[in-house]
Backbone of each chain as ProteinMPNN parsed JSONL, in Angstrom:
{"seq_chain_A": "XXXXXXXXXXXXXXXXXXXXXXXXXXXXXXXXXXXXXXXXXXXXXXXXXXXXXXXXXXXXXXXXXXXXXXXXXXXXXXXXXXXXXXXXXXXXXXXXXXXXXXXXXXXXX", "coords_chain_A": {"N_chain_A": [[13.765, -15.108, 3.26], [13.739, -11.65, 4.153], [12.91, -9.414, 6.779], [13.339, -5.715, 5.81], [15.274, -3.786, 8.368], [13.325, -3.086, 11.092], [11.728, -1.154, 9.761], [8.927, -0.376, 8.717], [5.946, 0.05, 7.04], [2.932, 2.021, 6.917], [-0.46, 1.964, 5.815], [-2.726, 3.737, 3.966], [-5.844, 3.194, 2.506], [-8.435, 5.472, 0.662], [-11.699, 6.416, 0.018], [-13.001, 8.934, -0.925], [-15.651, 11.528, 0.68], [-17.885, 12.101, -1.791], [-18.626, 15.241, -1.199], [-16.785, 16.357, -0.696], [-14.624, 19.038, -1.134], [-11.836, 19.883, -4.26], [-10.053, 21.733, -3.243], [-10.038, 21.337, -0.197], [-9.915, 18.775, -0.212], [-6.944, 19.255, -0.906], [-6.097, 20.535, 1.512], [-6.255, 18.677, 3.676], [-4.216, 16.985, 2.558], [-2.504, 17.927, 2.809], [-2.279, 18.772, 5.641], [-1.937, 16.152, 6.579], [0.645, 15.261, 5.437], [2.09, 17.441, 6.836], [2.32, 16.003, 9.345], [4.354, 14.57, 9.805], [6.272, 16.514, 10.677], [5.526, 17.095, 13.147], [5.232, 14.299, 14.828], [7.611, 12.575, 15.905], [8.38, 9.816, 15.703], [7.065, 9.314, 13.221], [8.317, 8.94, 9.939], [8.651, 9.303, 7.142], [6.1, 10.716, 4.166], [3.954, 9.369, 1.832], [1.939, 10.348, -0.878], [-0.952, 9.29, -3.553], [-3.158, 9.271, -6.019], [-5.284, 6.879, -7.235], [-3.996, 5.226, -10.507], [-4.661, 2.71, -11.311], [-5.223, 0.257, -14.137], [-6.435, -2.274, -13.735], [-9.194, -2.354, -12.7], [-9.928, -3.635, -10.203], [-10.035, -2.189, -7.735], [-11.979, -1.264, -6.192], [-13.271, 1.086, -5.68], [-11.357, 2.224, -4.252], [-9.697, 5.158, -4.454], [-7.162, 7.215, -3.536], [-4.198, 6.464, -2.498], [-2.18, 6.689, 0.919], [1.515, 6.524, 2.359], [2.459, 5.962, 5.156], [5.798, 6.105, 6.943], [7.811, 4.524, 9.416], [9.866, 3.459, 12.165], [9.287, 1.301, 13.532], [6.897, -1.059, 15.025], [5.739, -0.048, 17.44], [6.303, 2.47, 17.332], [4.743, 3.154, 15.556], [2.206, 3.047, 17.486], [2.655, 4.876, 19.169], [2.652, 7.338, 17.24], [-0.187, 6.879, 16.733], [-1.23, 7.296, 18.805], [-0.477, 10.246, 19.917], [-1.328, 13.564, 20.528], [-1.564, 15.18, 18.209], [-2.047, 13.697, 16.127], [-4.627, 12.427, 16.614], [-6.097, 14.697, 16.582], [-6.215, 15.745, 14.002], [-7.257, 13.349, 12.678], [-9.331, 12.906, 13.358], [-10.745, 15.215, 12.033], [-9.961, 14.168, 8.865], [-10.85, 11.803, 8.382], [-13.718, 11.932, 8.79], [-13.846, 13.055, 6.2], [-14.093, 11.15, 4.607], [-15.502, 8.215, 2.917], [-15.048, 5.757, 2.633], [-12.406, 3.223, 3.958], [-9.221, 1.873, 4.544], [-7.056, 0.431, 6.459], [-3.335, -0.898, 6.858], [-0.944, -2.019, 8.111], [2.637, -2.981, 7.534], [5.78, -4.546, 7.602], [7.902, -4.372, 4.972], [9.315, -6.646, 3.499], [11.885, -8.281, 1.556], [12.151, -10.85, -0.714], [14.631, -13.729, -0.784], [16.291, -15.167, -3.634]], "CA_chain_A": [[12.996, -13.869, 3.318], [14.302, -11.301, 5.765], [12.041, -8.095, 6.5], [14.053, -4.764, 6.267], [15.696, -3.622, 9.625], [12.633, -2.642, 12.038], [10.701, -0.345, 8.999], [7.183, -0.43, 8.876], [4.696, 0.94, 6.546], [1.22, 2.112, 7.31], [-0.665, 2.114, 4.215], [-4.762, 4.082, 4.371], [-6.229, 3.605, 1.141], [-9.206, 5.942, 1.002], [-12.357, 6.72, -0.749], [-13.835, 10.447, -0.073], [-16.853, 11.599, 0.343], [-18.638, 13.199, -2.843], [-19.43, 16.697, -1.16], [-15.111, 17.217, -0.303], [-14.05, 19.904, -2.964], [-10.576, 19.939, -4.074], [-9.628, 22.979, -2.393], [-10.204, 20.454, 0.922], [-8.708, 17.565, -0.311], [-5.329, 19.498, -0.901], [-5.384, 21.335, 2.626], [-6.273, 17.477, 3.677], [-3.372, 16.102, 2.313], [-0.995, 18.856, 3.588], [-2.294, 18.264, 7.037], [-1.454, 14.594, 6.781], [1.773, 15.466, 5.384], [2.583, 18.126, 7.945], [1.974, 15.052, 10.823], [6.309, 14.345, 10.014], [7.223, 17.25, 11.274], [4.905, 17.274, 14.151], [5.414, 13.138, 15.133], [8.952, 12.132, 15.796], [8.373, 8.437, 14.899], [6.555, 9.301, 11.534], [9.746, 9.298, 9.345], [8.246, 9.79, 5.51], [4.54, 10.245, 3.829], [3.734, 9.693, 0.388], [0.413, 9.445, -1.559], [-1.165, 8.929, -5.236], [-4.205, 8.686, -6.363], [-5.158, 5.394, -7.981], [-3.686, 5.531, -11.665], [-4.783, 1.206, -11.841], [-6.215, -0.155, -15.089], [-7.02, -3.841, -13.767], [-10.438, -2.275, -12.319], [-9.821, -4.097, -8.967], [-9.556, -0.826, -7.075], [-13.104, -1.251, -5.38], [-13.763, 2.363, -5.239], [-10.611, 3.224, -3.356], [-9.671, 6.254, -4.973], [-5.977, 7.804, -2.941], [-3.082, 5.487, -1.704], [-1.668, 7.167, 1.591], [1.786, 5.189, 2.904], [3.769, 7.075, 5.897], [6.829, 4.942, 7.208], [7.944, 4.205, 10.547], [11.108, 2.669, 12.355], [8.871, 0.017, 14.362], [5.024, -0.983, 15.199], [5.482, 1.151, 18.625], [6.403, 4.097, 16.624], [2.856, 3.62, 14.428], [1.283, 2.815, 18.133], [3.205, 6.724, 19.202], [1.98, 8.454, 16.394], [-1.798, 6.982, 16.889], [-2.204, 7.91, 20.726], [-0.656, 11.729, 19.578], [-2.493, 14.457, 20.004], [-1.656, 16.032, 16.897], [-2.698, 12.645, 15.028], [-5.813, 12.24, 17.232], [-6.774, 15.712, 15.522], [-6.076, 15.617, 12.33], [-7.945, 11.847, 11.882], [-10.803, 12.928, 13.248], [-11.124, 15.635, 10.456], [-9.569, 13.301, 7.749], [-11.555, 10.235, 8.73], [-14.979, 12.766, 8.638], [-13.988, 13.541, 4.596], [-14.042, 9.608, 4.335], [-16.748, 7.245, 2.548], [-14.676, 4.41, 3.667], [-11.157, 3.682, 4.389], [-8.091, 0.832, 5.185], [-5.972, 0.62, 7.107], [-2.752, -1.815, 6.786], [0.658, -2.177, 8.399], [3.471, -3.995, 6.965], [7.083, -4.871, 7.404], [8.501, -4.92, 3.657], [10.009, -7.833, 3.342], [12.205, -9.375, 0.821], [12.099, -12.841, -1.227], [15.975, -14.003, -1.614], [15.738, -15.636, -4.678]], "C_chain_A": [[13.441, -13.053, 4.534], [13.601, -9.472, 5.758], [13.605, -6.818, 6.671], [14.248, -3.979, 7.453], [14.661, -2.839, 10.118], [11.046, -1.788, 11.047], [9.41, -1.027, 8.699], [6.244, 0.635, 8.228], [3.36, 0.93, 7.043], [0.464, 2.735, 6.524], [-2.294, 2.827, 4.665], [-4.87, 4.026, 2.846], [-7.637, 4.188, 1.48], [-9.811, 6.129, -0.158], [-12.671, 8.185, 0.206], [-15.008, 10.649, -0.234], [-17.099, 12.49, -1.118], [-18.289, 14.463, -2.509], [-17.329, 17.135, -0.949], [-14.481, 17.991, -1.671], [-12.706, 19.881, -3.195], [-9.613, 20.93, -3.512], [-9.59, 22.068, -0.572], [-9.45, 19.15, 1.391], [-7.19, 17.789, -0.028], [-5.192, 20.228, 0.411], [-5.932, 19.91, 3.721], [-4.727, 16.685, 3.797], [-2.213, 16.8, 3.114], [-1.1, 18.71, 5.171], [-1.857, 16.712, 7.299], [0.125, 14.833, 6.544], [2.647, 15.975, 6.22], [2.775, 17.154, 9.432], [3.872, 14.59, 11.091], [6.963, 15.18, 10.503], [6.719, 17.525, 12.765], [4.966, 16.045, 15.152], [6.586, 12.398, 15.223], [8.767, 10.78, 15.114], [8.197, 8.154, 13.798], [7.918, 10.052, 10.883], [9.13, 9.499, 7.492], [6.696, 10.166, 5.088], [4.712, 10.847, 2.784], [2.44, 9.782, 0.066], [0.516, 9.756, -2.856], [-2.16, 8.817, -5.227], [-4.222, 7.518, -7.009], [-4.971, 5.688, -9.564], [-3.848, 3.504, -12.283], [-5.427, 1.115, -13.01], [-7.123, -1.201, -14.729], [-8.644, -3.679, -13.044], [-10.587, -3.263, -11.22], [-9.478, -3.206, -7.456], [-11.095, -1.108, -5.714], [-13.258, -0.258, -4.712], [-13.127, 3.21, -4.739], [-10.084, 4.358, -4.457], [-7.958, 6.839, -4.806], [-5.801, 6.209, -2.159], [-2.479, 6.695, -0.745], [-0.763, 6.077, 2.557], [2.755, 5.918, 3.858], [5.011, 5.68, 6.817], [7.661, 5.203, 8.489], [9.251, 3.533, 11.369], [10.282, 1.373, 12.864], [7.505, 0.27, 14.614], [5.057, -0.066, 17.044], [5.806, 2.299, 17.674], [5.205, 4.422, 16.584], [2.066, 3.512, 16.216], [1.463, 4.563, 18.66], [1.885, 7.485, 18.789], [0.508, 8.024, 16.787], [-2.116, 7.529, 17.828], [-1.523, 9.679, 20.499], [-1.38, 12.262, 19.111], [-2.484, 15.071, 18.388], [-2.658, 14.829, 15.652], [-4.239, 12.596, 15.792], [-7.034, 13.525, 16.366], [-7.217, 15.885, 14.692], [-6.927, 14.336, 11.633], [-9.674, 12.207, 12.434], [-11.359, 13.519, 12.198], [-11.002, 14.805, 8.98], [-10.811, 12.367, 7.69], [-13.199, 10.858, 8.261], [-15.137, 13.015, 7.063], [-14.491, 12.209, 3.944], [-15.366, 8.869, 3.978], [-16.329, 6.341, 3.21], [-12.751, 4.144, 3.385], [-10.495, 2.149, 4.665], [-7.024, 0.932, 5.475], [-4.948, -0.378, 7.449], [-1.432, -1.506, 6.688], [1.403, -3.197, 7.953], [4.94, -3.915, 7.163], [7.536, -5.356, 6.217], [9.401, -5.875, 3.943], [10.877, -8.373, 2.002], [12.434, -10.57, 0.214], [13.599, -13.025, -1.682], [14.935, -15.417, -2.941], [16.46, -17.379, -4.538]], "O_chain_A": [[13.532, -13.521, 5.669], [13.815, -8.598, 4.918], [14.589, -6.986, 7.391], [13.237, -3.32, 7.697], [14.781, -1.679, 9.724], [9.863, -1.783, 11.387], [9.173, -2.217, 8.49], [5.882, 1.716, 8.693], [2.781, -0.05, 7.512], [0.552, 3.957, 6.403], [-2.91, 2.392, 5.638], [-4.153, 4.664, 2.076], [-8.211, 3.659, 2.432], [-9.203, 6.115, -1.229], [-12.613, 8.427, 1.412], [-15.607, 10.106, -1.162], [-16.429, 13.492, -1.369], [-17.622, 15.05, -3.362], [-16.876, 18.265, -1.134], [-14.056, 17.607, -2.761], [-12.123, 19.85, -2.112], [-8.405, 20.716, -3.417], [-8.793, 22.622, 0.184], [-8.863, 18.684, 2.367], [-6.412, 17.104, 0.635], [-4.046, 20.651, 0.562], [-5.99, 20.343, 4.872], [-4.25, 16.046, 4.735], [-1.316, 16.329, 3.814], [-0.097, 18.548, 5.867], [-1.45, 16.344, 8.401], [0.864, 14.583, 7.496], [3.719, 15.437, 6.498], [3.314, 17.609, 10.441], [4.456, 14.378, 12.154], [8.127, 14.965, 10.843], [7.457, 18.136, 13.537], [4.801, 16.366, 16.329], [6.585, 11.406, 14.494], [9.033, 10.707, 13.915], [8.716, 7.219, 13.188], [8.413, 11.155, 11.117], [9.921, 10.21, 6.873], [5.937, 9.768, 5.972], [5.18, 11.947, 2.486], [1.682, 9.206, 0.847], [1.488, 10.275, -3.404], [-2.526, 8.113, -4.287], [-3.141, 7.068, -7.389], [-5.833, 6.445, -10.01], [-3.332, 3.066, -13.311], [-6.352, 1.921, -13.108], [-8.282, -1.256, -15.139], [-9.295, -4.703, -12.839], [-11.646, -3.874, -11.36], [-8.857, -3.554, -6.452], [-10.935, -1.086, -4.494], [-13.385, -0.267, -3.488], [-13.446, 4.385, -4.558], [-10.306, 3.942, -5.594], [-7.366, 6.943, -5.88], [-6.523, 5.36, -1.635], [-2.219, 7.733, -1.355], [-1.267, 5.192, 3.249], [3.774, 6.439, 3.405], [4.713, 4.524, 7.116], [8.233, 6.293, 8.499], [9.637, 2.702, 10.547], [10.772, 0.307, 12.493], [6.942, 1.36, 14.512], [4.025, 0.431, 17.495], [4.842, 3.057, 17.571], [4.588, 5.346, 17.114], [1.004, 4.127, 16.122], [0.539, 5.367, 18.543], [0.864, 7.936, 19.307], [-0.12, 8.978, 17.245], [-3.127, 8.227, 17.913], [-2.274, 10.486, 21.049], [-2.018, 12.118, 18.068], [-3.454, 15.301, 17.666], [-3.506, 15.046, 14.787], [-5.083, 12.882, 14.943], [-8.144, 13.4, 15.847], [-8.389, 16.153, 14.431], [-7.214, 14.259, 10.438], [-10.77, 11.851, 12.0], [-12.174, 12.971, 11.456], [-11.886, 14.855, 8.124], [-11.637, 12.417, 6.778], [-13.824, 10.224, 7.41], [-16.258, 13.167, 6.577], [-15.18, 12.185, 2.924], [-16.295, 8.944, 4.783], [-16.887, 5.947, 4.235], [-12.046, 4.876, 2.689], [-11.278, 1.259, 4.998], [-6.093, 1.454, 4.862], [-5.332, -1.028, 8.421], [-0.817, -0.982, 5.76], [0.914, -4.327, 7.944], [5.342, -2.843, 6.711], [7.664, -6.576, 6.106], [10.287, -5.675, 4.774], [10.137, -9.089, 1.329], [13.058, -11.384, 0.893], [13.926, -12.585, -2.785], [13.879, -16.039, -3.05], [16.183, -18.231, -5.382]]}, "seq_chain_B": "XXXXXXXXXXXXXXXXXXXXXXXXXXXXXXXXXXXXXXXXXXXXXXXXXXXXXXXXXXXXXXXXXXXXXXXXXXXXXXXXXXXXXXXXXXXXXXXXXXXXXXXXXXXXX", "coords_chain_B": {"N_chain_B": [[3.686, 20.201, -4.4], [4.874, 16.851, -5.771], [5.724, 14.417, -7.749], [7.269, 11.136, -7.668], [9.883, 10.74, -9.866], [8.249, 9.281, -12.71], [8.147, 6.924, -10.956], [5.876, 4.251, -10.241], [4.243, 2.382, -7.919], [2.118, -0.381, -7.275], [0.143, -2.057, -5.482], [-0.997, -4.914, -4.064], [-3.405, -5.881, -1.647], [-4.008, -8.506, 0.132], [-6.306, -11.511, 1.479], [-6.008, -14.564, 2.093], [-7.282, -17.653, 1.154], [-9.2, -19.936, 3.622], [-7.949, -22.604, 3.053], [-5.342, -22.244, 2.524], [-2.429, -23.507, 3.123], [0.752, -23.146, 4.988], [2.811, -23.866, 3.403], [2.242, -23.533, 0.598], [1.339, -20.999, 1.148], [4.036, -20.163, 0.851], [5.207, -20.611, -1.292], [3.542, -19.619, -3.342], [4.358, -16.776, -3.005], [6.833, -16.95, -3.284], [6.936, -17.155, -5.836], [5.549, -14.735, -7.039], [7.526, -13.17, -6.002], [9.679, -14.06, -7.847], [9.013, -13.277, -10.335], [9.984, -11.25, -10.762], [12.212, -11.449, -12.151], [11.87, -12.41, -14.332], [9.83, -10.21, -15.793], [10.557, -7.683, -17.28], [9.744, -4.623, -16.682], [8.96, -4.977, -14.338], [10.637, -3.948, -11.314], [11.174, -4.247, -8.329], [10.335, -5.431, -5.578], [8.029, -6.35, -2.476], [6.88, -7.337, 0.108], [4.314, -8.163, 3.473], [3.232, -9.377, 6.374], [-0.113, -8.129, 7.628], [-0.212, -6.12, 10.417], [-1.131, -4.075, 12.111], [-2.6, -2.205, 14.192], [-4.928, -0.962, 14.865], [-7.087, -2.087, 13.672], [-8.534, -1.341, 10.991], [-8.202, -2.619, 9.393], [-9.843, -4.054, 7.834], [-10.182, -6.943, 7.347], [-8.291, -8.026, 5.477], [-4.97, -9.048, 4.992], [-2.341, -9.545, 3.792], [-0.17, -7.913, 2.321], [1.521, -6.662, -0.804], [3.817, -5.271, -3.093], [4.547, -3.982, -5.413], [7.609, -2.213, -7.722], [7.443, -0.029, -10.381], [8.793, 1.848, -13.256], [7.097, 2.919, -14.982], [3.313, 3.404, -15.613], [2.873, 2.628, -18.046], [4.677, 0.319, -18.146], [3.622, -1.559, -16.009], [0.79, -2.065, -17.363], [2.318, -3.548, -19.373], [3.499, -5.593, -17.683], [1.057, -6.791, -16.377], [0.007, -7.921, -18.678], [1.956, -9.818, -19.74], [3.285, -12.551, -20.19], [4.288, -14.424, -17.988], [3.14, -13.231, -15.924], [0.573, -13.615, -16.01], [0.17, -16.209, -16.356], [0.732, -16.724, -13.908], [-0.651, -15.277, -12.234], [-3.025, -16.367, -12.428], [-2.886, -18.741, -10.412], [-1.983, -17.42, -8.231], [-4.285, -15.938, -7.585], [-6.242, -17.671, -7.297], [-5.693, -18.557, -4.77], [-6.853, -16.502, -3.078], [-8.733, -15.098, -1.085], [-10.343, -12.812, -0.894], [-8.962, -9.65, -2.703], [-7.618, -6.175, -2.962], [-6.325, -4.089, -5.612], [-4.325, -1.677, -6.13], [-3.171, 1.265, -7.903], [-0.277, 3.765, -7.666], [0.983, 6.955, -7.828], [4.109, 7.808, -6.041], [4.004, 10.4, -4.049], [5.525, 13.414, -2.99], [4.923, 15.592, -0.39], [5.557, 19.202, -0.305], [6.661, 20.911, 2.311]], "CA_chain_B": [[3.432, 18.454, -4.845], [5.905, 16.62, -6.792], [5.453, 12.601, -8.186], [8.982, 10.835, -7.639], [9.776, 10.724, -11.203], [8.114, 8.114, -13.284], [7.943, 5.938, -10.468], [4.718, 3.492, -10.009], [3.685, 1.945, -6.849], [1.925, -1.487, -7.608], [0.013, -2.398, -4.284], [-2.129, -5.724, -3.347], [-4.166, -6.375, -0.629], [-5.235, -9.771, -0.142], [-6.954, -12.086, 2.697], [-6.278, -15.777, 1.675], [-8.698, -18.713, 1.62], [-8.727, -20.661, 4.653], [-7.312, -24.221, 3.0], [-4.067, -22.739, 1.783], [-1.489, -24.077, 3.83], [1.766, -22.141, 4.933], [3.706, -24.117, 2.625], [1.327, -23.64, -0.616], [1.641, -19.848, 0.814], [5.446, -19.516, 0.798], [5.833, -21.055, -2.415], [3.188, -18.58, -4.005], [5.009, -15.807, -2.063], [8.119, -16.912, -4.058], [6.094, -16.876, -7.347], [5.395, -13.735, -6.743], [9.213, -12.456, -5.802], [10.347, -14.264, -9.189], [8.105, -11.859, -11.671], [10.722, -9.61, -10.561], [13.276, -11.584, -12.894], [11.212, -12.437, -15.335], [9.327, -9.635, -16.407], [11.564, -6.58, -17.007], [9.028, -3.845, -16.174], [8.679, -5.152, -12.82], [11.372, -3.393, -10.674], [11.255, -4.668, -6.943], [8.97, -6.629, -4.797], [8.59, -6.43, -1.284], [5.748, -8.069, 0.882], [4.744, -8.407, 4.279], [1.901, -9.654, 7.136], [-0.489, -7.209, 8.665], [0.995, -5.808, 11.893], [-1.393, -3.023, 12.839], [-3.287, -2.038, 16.168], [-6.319, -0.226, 14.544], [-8.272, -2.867, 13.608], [-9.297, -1.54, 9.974], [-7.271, -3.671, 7.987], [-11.073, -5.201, 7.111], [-10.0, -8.655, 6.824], [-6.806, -8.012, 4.666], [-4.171, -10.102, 6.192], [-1.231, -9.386, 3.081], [-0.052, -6.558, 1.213], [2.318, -6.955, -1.57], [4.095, -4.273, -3.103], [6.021, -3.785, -6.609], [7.656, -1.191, -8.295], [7.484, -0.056, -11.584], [9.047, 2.996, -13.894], [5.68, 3.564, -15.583], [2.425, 3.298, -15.897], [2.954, 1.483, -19.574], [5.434, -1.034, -17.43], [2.312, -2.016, -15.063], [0.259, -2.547, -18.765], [3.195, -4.409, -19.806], [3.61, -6.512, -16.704], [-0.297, -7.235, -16.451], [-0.501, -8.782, -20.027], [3.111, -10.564, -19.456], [2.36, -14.301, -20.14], [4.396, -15.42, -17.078], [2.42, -12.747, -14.669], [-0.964, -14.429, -16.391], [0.235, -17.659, -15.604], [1.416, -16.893, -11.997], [-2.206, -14.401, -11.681], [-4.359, -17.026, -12.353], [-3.114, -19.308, -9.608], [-2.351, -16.363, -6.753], [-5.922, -15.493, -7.569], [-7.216, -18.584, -7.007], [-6.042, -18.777, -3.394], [-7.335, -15.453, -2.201], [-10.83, -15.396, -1.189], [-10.524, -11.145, -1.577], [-7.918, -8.529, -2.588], [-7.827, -5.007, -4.079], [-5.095, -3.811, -6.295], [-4.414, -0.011, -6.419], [-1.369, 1.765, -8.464], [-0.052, 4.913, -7.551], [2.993, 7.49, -8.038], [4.064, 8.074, -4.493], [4.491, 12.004, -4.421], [6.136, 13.796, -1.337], [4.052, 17.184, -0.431], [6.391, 20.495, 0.166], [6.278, 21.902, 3.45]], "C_chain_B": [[4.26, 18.28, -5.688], [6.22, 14.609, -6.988], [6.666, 12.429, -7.822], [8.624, 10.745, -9.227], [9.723, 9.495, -12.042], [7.591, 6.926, -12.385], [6.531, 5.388, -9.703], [4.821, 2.862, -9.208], [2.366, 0.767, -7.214], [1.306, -2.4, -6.059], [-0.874, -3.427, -4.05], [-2.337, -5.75, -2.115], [-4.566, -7.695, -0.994], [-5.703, -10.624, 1.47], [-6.983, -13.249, 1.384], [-7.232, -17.01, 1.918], [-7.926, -19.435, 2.749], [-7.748, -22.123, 4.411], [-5.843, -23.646, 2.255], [-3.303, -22.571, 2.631], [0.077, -23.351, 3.698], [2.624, -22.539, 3.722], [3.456, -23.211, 0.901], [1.699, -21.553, -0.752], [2.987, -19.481, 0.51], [5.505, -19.379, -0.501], [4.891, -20.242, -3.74], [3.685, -16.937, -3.751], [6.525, -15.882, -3.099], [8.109, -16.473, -5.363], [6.205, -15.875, -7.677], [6.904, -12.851, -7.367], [9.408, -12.741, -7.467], [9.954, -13.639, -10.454], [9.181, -11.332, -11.818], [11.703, -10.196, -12.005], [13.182, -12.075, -14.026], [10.35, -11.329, -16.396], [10.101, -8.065, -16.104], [10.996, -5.226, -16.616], [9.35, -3.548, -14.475], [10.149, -4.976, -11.853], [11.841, -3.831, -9.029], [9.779, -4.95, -5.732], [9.127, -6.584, -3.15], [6.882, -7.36, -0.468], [5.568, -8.307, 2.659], [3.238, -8.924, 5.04], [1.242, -8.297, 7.456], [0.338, -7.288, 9.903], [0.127, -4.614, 12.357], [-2.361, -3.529, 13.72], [-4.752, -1.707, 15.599], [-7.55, -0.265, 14.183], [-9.409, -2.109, 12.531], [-8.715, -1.879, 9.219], [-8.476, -4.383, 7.418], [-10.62, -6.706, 6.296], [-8.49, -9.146, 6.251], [-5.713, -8.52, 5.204], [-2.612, -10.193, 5.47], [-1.123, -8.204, 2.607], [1.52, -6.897, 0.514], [2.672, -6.2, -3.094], [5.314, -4.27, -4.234], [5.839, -2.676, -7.254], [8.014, -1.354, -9.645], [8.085, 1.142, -12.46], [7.716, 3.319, -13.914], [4.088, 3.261, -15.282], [2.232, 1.762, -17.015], [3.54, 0.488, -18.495], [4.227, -1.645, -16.776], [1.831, -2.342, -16.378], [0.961, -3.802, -19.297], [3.291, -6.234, -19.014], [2.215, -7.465, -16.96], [-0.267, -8.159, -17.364], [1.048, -9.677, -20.329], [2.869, -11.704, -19.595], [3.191, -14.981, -18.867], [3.437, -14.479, -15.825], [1.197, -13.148, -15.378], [-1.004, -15.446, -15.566], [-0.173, -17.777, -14.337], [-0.011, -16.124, -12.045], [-3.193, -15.631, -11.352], [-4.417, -18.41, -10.84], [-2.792, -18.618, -8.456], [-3.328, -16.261, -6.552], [-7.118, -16.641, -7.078], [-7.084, -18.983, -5.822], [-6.055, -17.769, -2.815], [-8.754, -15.63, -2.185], [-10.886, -13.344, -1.184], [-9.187, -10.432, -1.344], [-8.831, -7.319, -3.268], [-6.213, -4.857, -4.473], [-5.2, -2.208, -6.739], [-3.159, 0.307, -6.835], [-1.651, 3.277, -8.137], [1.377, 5.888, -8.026], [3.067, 8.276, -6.853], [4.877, 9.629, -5.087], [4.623, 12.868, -3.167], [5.003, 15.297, -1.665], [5.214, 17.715, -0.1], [5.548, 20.704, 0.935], [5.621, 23.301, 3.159]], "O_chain_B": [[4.593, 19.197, -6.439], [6.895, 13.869, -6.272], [7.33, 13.441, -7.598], [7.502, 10.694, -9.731], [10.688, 8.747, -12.198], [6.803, 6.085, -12.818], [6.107, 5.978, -8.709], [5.87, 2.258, -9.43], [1.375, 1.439, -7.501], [1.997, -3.31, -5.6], [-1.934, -2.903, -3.708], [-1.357, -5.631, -1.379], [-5.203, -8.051, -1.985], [-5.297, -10.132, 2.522], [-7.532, -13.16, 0.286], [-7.854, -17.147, 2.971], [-6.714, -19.575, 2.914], [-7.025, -22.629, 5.269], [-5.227, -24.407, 1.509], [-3.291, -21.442, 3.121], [0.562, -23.044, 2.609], [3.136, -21.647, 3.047], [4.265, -22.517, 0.284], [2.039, -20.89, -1.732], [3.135, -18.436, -0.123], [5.79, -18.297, -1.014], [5.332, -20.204, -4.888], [3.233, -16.032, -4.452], [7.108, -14.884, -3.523], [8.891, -15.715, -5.937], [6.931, -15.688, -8.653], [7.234, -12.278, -8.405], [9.31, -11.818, -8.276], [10.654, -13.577, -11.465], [9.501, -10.893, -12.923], [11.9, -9.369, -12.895], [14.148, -12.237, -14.771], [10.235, -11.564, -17.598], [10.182, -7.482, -15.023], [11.872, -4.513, -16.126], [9.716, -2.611, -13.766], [10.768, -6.029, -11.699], [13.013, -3.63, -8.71], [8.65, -4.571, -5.424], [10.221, -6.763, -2.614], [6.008, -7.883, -1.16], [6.603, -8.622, 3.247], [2.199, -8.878, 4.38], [1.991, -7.326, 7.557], [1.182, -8.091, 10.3], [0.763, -3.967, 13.189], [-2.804, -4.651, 13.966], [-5.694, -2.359, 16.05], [-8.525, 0.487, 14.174], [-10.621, -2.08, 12.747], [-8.712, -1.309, 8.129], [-8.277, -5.263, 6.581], [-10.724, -7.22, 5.183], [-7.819, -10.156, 6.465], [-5.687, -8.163, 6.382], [-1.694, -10.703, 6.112], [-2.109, -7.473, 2.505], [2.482, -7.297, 1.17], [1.997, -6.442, -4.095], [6.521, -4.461, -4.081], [4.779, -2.095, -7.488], [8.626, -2.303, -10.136], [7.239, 1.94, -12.056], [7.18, 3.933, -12.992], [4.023, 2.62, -14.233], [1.789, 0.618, -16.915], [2.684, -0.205, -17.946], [3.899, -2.599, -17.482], [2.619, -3.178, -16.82], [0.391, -4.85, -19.599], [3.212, -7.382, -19.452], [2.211, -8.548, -17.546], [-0.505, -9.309, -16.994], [1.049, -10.229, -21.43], [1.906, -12.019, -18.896], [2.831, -16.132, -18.62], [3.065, -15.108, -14.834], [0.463, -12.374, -14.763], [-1.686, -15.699, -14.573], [-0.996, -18.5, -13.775], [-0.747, -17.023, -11.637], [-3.9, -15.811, -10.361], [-5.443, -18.89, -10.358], [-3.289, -19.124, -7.45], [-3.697, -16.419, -5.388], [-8.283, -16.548, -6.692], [-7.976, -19.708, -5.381], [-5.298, -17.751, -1.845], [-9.597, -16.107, -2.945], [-11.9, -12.875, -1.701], [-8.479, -10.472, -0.338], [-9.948, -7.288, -3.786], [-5.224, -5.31, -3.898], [-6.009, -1.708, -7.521], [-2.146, -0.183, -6.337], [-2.714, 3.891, -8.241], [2.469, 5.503, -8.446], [2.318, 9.219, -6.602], [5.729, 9.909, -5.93], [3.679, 12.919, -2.379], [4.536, 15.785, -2.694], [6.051, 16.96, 0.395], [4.324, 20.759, 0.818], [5.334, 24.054, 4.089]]}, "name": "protein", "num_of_chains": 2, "seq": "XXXXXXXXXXXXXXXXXXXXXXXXXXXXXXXXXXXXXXXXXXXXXXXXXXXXXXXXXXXXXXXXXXXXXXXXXXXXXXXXXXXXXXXXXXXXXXXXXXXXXXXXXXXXXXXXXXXXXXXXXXXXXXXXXXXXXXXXXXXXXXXXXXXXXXXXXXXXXXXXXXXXXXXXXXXXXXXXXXXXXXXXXXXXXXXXXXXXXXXXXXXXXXXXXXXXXXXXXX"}
């Protein structure tokens, strides 16, 4: 098993509150998005809403996964101001929320 | 906004029971990996430990991460008789996951 050279995802799966309209959500997401051009270390960000059948979702709702060279990068981007900003508003739209770093890894076979 | 095309995002969370033993985990960890070559849906596998600072990973202690063309492929996979097999004993040494699918979709600046 050998993780890929230094990369590091940082996955939020999120539920929102009820009252966030979609007009909020999408100037939401673009502020999260906009955090790559504003965070040197933050190198990608994707998301999705949940499209699961197996009904093991437990309410989360949006997958958000932005990608990183190393766990100081993700420690960077958290203590920046720009991220310090932006999560307080984000985090405020939030019912509830997770948060989970990972080094993809591969299984040789 | 713009989906990558077709492509499904396939994400567990899990937090394992306390009695399963590193070995018991590798070798379900491998289980895992080998779907990939068994069930033709299933596209690439990656996996890794928690690693963040932020302390809301709520308990979650894995995340494990396959890709898929579709939607249908995920359907496909699910009802797969060797990902049954292999489900029913991953499942039985987690004490909680969630499972969320997505189609990772870049925002325009």
């Amino acid at each position: 098993m050998e993780a890929a050279k230094g990369l590091v995802k940082h996955v939020l799966l999120a539920r929102f509150k009820e009252d966030v309209t979609p007009e909020k959500l999408e100037e939401l997401i673009q502020g999260y998005a906009n955090l790559v051009s504003l965070i040197e270390p933050m190198k990608a960000f994707h998301w999705g809403e949940d499209v699961s059948m197996e009904n093991a979702h437990q309410g989360f709702t949006h997958v958000f996964e932005s990608t990183f060279e190393s766990v100081e990068g993700i420690a960077k981007y958290v203590a920046h101001p720009a991220h310090v900003e932006f999560a307080n508003r984000f985090l405020a739209a939030l019912e509830k929320f997770i948060i989970i770093d990972y080094k993809p890894t591969v299984v040789n076979p």
